[in-house]
N, C-alpha and C positions, 0 to 999 in steps of 0.2 A: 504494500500500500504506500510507504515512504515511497520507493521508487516511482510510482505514479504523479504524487501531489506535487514534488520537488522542482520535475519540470514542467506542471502545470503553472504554478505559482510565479517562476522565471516567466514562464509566456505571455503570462498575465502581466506582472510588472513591465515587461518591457514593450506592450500593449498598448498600455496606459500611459509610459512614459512618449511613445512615439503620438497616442492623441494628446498629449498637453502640447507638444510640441507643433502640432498641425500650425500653419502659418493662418495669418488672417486673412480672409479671402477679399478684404475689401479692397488692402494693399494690391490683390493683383485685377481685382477691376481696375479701379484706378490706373495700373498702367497698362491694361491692354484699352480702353477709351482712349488713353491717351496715343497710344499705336495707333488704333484707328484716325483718330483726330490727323497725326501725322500721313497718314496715308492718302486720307483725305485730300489734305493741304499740299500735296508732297512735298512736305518739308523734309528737307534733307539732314537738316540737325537734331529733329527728334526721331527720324529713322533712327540714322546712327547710335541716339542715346538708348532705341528700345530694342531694337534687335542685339541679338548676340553675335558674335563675331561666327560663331558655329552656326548661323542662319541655315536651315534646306528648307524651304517651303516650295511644296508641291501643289500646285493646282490644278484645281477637277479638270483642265485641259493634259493633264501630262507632263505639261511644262512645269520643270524644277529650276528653282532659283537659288543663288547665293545671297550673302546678303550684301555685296557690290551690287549684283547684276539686276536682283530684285527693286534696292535703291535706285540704283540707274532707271529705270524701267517707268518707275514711278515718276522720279521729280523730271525727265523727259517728258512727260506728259503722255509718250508710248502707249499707256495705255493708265487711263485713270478711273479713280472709282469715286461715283458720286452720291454713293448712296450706301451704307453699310447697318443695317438695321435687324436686331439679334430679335429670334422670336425665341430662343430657348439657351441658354449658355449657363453651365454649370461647371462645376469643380471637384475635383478629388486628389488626393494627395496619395502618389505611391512612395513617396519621399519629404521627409522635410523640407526639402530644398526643391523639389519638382512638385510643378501644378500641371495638372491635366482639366486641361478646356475642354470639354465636348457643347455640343449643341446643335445649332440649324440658324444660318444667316442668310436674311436677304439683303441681295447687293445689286445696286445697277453700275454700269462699269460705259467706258468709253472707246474707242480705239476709232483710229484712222481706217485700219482696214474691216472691224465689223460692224462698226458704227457703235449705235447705244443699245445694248442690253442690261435684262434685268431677269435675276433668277435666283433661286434659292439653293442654298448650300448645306448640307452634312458635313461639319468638318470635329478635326480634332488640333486642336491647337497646345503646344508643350512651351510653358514657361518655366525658367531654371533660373537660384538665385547666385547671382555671379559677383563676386566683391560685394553684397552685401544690397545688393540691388534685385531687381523679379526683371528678367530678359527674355524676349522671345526667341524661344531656340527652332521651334518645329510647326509647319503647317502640312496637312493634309488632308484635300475634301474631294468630296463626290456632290456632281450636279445634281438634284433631287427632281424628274419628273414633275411638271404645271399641273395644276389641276383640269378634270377635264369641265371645259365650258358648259354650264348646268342649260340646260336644254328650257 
């Protein structure tokens, strides 16, 4: 019976010790708004400040980005987003220091060669706290089917 309780009671404490430690979620609203804000804007100096240097964001086109090429991309005006509007985003923590974004975003976006679209997203988004900051480190979404037009 010792042998049972011994490492229950480890699993337990260091259970409890990893939820007291969970980060506040509001800290990383606050800076993925602030992401999008810059995305928005394409400000180039709050990219820089929110992404991570380890940037891969994939999007539901395939196309995978660094965080140079993703920045570039943006404050070029190549292709812009005018419209970022979360109907579901939550959080969980597999790590102190890692937040996992999940949810469903609607976006309308711009480009020379597609024009303006607007659609909704399944993604999963990976925040990591780097020097003592929340950075975005990972994006990857899938285009979610329109509804069909009620008859």
């Amino acid at each position: 019976m010792k042998s049972i309780v011994i490492p229950f009671i480890a699993a337990l404490l260091a259970s409890l010790s990893f939820a007291a430690a969970q980060p506040d979620t509001r800290e990383i609203i606050a800076a993925d708004d602030a992401r999008v804000a810059a995305t928005m804007a394409r400000d180039r100096a709050g990219l820089e400040k929110t992404f991570s240097d380890a940037l891969h964001y994939a999007h539901s086109s395939g196309v995978v980005d660094t965080k140079a090429s993703f920045i570039d991309t943006l404050v070029s005006g190549k292709n812009k987003y005018l419209k970022m509007d979360y109907l579901k985003r939550e959080f969980s923590f597999p790590a102190p220091t890692v937040a996992l974004m999940t949810g469903q975003v609607r976006i309308r976006t711009e480009s020379k060669e597609k024009g303006t679209n607007e659609f909704t997203l399944s993604y999963l988004g990976v925040w990591k706290q780097e020097n003592g900051a929340w950075r975005f480190h990972a994006w990857q979404s899938a285009r979610l089917p329109e509804p069909a037009p009620a008859n």
